[in-house]
C-alpha positions as CSV (number, residue, x, y, z in Angstrom):
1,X,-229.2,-76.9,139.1
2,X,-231.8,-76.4,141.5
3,X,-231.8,-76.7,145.5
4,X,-234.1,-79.6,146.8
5,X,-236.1,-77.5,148.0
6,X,-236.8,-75.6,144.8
7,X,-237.2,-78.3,143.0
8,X,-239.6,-79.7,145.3
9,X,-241.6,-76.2,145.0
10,X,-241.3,-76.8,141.0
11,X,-243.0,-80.2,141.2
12,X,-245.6,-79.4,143.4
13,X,-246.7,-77.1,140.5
14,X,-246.5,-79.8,137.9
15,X,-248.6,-81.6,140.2
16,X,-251.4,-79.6,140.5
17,X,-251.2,-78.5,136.9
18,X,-251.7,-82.4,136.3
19,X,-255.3,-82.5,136.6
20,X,-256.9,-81.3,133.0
21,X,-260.1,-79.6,134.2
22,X,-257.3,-77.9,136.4
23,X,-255.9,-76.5,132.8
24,X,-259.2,-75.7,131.3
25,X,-259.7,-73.9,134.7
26,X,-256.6,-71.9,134.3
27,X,-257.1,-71.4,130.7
28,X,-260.8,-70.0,131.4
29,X,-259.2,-67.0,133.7
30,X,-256.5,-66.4,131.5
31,X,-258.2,-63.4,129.8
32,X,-260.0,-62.1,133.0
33,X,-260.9,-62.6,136.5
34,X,-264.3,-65.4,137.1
35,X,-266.8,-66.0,139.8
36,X,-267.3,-69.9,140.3
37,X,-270.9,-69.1,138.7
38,X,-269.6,-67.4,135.4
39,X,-266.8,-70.9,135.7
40,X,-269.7,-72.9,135.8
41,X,-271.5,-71.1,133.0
42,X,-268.4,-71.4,130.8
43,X,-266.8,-74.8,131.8
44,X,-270.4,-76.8,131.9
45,X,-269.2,-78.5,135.4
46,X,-271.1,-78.2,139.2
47,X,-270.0,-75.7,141.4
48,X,-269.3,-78.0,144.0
49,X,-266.9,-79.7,141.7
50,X,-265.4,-76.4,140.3
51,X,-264.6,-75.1,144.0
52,X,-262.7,-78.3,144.5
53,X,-260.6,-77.3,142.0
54,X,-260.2,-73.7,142.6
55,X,-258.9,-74.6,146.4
56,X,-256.7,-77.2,145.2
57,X,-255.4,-74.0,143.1
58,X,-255.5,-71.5,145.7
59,X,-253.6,-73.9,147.9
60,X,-250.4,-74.1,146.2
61,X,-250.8,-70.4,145.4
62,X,-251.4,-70.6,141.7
63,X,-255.1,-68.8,142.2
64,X,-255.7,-65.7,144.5
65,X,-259.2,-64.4,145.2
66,X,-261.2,-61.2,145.5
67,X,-264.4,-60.8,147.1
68,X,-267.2,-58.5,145.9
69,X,-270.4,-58.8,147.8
70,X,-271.5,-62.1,147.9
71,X,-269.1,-62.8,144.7
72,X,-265.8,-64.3,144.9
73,X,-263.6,-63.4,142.3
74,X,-260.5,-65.9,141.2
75,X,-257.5,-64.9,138.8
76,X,-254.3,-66.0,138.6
77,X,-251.0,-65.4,140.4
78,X,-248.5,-65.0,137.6
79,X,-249.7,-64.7,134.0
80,X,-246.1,-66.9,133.2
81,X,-248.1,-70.0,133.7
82,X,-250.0,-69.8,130.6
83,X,-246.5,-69.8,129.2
84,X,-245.6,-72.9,130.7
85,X,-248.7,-74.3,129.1
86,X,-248.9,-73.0,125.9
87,X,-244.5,-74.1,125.6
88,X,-245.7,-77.7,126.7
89,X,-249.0,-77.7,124.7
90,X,-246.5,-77.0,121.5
91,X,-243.7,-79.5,122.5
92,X,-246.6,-81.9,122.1
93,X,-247.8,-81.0,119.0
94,X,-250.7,-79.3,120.0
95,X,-250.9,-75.6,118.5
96,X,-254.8,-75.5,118.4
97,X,-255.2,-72.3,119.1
98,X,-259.1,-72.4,120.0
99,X,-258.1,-75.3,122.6
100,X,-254.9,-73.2,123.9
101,X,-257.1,-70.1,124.7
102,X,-261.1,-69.6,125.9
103,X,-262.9,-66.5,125.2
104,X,-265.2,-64.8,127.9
105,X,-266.9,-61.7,128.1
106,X,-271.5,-62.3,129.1
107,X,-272.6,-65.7,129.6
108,X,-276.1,-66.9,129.1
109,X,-277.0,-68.1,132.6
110,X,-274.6,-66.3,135.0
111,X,-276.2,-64.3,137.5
112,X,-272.8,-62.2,138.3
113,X,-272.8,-58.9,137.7
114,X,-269.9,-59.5,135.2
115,X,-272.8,-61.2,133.1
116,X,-275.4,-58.5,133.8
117,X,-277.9,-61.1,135.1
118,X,-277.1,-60.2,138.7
119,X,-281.0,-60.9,140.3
């Protein structure tokens, strides 16, 4: 059994994970690290919106950043969380692998240097 406070720790996670676009966030920097403009790029959302999220993340210390220049560069803490989703995704019934997983690599319309397109 867990300590209140632990368990308190373990619900805050299942409270931020609670948001969706907070799992397609998550999902989108599970291969590599991602500047909010190559998130944008992939996730079709507004930075300002995207940024919400990412604090919300960084916050309960699921996210950490990097800067480079006048990038900023988000990955994840511990890669055990895309575990936890992919475990829960499947208790559901949901083994879509192309919904479980994004690809990245060069996006049409990112300006990081990640994409090449830096101006």
């Amino acid at each position: 059994m867990l300590a209140t406070g632990q368990a308190k720790q373990v619900s805050q996670l299942f409270k931020v994970l609670g948001d969706p676009f907070r799992v397609q966030l998550l999902l989108a920097l599970e291969k590599q690290e991602a500047c909010v403009c190559h998130l944008e790029c992939l996730l079709r959302k507004r930075q300002a919106y995207i940024s919400q999220h990412l604090m919300n993340l960084r916050k309960a210390g699921v996210l950490k950043a990097r800067r480079e220049g006048r990038f900023v560069y988000y990955s994840v803490n511990n890669q055990e969380l895309f575990t936890l989703i992919r475990k829960t995704a499947e208790s559901m019934g949901l083994k879509n692998k192309r919904v479980l997983s994004r690809s990245q690599g060069s996006l049409a319309g990112c300006e990081c240097p990640q994409c090449g397109n830096s101006i």
